[in-house]
Wavefront OBJ file of the C-alpha trace (Angstrom):
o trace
v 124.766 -43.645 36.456
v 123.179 -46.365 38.423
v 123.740 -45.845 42.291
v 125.059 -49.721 42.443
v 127.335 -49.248 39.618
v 128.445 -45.735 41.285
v 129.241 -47.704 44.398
v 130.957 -50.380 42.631
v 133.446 -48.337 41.222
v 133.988 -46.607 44.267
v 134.843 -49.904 45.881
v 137.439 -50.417 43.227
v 138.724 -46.795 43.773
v 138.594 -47.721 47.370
v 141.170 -50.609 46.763
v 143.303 -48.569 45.656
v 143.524 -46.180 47.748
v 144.048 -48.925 50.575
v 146.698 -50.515 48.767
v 148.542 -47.060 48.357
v 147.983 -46.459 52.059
v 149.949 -49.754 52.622
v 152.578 -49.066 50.694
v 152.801 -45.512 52.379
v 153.040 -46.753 55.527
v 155.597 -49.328 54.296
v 153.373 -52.251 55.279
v 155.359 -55.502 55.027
v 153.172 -57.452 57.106
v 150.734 -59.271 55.647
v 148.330 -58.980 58.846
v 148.923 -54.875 59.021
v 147.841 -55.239 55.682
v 145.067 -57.181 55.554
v 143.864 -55.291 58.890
v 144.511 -51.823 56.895
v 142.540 -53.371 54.068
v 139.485 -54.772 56.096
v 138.705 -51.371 58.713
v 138.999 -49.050 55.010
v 136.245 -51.638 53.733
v 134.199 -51.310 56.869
v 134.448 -47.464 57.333
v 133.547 -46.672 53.476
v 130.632 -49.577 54.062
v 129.359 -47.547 56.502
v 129.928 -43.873 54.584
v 128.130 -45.185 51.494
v 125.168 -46.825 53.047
v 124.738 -43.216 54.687
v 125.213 -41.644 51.320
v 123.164 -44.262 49.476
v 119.926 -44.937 52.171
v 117.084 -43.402 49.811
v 118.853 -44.770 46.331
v 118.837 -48.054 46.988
v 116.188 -50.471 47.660
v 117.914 -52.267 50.124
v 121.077 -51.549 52.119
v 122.462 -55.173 52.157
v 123.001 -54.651 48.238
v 125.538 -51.676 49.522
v 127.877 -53.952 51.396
v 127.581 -56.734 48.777
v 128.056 -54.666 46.045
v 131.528 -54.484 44.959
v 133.456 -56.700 47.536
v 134.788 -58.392 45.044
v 136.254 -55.809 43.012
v 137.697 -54.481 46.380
v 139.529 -57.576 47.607
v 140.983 -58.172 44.140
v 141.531 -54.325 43.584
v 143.383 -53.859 47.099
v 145.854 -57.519 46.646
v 146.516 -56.579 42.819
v 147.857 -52.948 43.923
v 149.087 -53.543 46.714
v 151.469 -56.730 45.414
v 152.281 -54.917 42.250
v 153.488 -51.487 43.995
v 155.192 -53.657 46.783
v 157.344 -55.345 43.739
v 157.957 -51.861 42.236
v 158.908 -50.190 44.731
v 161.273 -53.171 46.443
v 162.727 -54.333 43.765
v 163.826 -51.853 41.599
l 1 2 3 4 5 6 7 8 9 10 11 12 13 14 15 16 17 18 19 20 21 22 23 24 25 26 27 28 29 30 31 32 33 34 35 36 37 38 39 40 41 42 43 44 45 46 47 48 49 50 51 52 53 54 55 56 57 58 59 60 61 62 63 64 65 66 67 68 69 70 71 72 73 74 75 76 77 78 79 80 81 82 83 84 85 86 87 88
């Protein structure tokens, strides 16, 4: 598998896994949220350009890679578990 692709799906498993800490911590905030959402972007940023430094050509194409994915990932979990869990 291609090391941006690897990373890109990591991003979306990454969005996940902030949207379940949300709900964990019973986030009803937007702001907390958001704030949980944006340091677990920054801290994995940071662990996969260390992991990633000799596969990819250049390590702007780390952070770039997959933001989208992650923002869309994280609000789309995070809104439908927070209607699962609240409403039902």
């Amino acid at each position: 598998m291609e090391p941006l692709s690897l990373i890109y799906w990591i991003k979306f498993s990454l969005g996940v896994l902030a949207a379940l800490i949300c709900i964990l911590l019973s986030v009803n905030n937007i702001i907390t949220g958001v704030t949980i959402g944006f340091v677990t972007y920054i801290i994995s940023d940071k662990v996969l350009k260390q992991l990633f430094i000799d596969k990819v050509d250049n390590l702007s194409n780390v952070t770039k890679t997959g933001i989208g994915i992650y923002i869309i990932t994280f609000i789309f979990f995070w809104a439908l578990l927070y209607t699962i869990l609240r409403f039902s």
